[in-house]
Rosetta silent file (secondary structure, phi, psi, omega in degrees, C-alpha in Angstrom):
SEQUENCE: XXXXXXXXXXXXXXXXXXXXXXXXXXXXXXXXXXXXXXXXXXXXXXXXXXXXXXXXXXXXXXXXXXXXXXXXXXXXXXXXXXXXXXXXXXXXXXXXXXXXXXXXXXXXXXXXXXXXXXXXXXXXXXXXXXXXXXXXXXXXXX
SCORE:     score description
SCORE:     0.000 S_00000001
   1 L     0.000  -26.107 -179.279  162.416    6.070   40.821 S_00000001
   2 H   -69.339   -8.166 -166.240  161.031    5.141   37.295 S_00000001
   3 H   -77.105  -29.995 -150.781  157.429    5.049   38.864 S_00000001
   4 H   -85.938  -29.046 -178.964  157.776    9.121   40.108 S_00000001
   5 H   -48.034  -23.896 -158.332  159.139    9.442   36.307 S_00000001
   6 L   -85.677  -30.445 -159.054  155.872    7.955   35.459 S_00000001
   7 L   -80.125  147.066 -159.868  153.728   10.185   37.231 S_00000001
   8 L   -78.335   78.772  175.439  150.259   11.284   35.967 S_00000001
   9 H   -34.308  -19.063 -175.204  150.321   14.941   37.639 S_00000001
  10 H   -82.855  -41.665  170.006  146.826   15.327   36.130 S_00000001
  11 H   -96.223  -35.278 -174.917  145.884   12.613   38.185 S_00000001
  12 H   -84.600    0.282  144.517  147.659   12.847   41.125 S_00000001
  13 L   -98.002   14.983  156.862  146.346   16.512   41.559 S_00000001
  14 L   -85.987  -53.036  160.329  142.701   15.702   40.975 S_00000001
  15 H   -39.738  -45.597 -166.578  143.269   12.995   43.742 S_00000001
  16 H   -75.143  -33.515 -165.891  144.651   15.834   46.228 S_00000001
  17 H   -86.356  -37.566  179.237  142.094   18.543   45.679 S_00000001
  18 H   -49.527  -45.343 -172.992  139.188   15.608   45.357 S_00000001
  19 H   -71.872  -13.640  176.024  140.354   14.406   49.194 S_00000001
  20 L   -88.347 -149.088 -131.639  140.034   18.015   50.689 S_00000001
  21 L  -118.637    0.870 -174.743  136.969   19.709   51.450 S_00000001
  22 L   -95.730  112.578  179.444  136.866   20.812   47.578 S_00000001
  23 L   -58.224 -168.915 -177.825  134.883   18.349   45.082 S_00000001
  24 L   173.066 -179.586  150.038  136.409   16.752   42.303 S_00000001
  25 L  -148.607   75.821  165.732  136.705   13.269   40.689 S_00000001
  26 H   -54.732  -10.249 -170.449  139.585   11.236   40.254 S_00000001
  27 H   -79.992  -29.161  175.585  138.343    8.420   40.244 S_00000001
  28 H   -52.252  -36.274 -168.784  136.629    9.140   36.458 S_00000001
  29 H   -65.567  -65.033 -168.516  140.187   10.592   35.656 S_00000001
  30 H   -71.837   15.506 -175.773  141.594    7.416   36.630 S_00000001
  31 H  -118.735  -47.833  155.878  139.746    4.918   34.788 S_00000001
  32 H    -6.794  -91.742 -133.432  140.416    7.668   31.789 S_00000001
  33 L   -86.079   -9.301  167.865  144.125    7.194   32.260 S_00000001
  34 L  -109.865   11.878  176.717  143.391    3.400   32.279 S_00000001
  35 L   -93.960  -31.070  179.106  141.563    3.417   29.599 S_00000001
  36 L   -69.691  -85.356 -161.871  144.788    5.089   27.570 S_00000001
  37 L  -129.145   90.517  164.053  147.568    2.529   28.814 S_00000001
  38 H   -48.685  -43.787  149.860  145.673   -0.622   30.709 S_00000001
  39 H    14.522  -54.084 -131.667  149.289   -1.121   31.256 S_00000001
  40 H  -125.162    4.292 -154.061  149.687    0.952   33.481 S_00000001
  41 H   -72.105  -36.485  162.430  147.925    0.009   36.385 S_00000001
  42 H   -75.812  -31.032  157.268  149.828    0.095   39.196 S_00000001
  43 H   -34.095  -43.653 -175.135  151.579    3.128   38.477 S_00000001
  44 H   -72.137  -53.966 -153.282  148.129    5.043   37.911 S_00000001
  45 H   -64.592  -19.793  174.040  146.238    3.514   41.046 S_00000001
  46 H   -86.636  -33.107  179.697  149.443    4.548   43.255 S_00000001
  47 H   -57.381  -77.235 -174.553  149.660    8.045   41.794 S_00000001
  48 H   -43.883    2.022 -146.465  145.970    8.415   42.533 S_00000001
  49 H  -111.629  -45.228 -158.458  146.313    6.758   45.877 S_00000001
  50 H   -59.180  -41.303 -143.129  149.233    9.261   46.901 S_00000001
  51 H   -95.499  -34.674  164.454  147.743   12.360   45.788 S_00000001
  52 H   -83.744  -15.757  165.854  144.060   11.738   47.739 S_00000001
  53 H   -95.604   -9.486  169.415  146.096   10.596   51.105 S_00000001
  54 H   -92.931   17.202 -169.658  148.167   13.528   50.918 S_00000001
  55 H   -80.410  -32.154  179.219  145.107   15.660   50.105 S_00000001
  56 H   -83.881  -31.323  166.323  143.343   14.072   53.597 S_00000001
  57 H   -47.653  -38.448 -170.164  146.674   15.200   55.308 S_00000001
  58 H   -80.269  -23.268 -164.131  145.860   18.362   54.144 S_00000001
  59 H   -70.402  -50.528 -150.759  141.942   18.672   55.625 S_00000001
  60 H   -65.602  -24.293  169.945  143.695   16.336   58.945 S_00000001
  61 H   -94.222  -20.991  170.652  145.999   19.663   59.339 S_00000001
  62 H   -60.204  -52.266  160.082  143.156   22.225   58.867 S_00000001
  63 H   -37.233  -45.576 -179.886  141.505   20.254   61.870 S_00000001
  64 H   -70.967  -45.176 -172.959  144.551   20.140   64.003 S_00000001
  65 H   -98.679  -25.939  152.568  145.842   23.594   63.462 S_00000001
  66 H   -79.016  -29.546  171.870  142.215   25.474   62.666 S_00000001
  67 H   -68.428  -23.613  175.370  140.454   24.333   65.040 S_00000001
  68 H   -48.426  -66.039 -178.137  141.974   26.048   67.891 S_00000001
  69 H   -21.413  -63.148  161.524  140.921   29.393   65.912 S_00000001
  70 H   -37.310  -52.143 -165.743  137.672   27.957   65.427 S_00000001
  71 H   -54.173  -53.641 -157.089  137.279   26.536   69.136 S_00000001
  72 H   -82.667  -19.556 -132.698  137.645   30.212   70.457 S_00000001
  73 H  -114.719  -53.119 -170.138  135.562   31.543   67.685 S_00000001
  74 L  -110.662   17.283  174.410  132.408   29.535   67.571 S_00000001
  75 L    27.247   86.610  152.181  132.864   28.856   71.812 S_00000001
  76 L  -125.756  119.395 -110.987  132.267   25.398   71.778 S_00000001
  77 L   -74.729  165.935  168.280  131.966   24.089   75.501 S_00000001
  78 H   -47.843  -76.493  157.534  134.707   21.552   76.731 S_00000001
  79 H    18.000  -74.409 -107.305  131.965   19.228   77.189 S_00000001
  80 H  -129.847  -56.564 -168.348  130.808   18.870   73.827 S_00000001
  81 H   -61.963  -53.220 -156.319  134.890   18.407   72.790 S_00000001
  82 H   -74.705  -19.408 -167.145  135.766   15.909   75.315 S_00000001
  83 H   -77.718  -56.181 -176.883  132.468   14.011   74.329 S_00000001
  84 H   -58.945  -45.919  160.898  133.188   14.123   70.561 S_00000001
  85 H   -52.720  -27.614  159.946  137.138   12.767   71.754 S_00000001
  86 H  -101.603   14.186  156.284  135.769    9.619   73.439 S_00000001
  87 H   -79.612  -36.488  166.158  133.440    9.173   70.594 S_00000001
  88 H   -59.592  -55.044  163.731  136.142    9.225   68.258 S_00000001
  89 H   -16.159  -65.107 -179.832  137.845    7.282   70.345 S_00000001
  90 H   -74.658  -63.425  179.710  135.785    4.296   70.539 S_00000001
  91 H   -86.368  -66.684 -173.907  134.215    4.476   66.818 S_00000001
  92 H   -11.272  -55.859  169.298  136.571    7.074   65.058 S_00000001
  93 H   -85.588  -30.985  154.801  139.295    5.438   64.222 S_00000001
  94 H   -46.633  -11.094  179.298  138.421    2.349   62.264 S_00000001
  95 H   -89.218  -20.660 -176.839  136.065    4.835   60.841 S_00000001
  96 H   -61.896  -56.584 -166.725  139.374    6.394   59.397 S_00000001
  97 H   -69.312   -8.624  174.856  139.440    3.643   56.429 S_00000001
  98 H   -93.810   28.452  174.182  136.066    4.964   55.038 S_00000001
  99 L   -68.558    7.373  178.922  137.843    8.389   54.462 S_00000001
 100 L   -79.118  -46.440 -176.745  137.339    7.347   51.036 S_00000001
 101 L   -60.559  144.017 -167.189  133.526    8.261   50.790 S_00000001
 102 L   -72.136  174.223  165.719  131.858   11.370   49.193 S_00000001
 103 L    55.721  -34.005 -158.836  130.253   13.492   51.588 S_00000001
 104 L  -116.891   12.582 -145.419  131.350   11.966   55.492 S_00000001
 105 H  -109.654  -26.934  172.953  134.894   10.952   54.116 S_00000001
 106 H   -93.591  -21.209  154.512  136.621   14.529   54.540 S_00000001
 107 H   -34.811  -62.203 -128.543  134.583   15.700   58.168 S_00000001
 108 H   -80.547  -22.238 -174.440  135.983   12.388   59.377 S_00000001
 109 H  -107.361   21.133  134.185  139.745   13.582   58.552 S_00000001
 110 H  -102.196    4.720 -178.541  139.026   16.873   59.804 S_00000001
 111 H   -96.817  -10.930  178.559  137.626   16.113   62.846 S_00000001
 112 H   -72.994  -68.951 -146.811  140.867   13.261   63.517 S_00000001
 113 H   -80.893  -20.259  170.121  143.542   16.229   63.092 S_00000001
 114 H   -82.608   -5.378 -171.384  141.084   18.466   65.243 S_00000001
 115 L  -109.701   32.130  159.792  140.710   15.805   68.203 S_00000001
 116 L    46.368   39.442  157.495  144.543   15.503   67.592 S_00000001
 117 L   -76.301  142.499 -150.478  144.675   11.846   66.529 S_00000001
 118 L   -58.589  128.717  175.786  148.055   10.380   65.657 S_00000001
 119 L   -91.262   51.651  161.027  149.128   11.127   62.621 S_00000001
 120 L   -86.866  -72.095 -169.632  151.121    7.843   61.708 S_00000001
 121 L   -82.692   10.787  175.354  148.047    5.882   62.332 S_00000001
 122 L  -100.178  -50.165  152.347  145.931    8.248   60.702 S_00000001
 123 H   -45.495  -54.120  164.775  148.204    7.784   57.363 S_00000001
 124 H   -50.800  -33.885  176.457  147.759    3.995   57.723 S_00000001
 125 H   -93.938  -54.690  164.194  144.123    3.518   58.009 S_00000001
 126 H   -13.982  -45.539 -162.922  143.657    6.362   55.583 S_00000001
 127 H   -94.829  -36.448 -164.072  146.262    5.026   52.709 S_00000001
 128 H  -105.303    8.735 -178.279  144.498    1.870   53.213 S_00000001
 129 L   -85.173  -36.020 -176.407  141.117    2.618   53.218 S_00000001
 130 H   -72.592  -84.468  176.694  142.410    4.735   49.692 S_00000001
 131 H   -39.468  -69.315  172.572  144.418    2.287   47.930 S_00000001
 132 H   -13.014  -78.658  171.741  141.475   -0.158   48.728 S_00000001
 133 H   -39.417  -63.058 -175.781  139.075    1.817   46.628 S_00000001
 134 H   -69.336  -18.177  171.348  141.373    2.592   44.061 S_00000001
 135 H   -77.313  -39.026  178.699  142.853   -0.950   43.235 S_00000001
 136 H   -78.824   -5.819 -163.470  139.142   -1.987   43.319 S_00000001
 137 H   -83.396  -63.782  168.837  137.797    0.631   41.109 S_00000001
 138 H   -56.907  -34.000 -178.342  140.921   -0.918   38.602 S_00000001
 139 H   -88.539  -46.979  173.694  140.334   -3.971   38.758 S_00000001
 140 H   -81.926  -21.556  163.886  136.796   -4.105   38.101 S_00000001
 141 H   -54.087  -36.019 -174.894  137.474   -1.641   35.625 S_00000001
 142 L  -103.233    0.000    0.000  139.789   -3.959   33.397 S_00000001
């Protein structure tokens, strides 16, 4: 419990808005806040870690629950869906730990909550694709 006492709100909501479909950069933020109290490190890199997987939670429910809207909206054939679902399949999820990356890293967690992949193991490759980045980002920082 002393860690949530700890937490940098500054950072962990620059993480959440950076992981949806909106830019941002925590990671500058976070090297900031390690630049204050080097200290500090595991506290920061878990704040930052929290607050960008639940920010891909949030894009992984615009997919699951907007796309139906969408589906009917921009009539895109069965086909085309079931093809993009055994692509994902096959590549997709292991593709889930680069959810880290500018530009392809929030499609790939909206197109997992629209092709309804589980979200347990969608939290797992995700957090660890996330923490990954962010411990190395610290560590080479200090």
């Amino acid at each position: 419990m002393l860690w949530f006492t700890q937490l940098d709100w500054a950072l962990f909501f620059s993480a959440l808005v950076s992981s949806t479909l909106f830019p941002g950069g925590s990671e500058a933020l976070l090297l900031f806040r390690l630049e204050e109290t080097p200290n500090n490190v595991i506290a920061l890199v878990l704040t930052a870690t929290i607050g960008n997987v639940l920010g891909s939670i949030i894009t992984y429910a615009m997919g699951r629950y907007g796309f139906q809207l969408s589906h009917r909206w921009f009539r895109i054939s069965e086909n085309k869906i079931s093809h993009a679902e055994q692509y994902f399949s096959r590549f997709g999820k292991l593709s889930l730990l680069l959810a880290w990356l500018p530009v392809i890293g929030d499609p790939l967690c909206l197109v997992a909550g629209a092709l309804r992949y589980h979200i347990i193991g969608f939290m797992i490759l995700v957090s660890i694709g996330k923490l990954g980045r962010y411990a190395i980002l610290a560590w080479a920082f200090l």
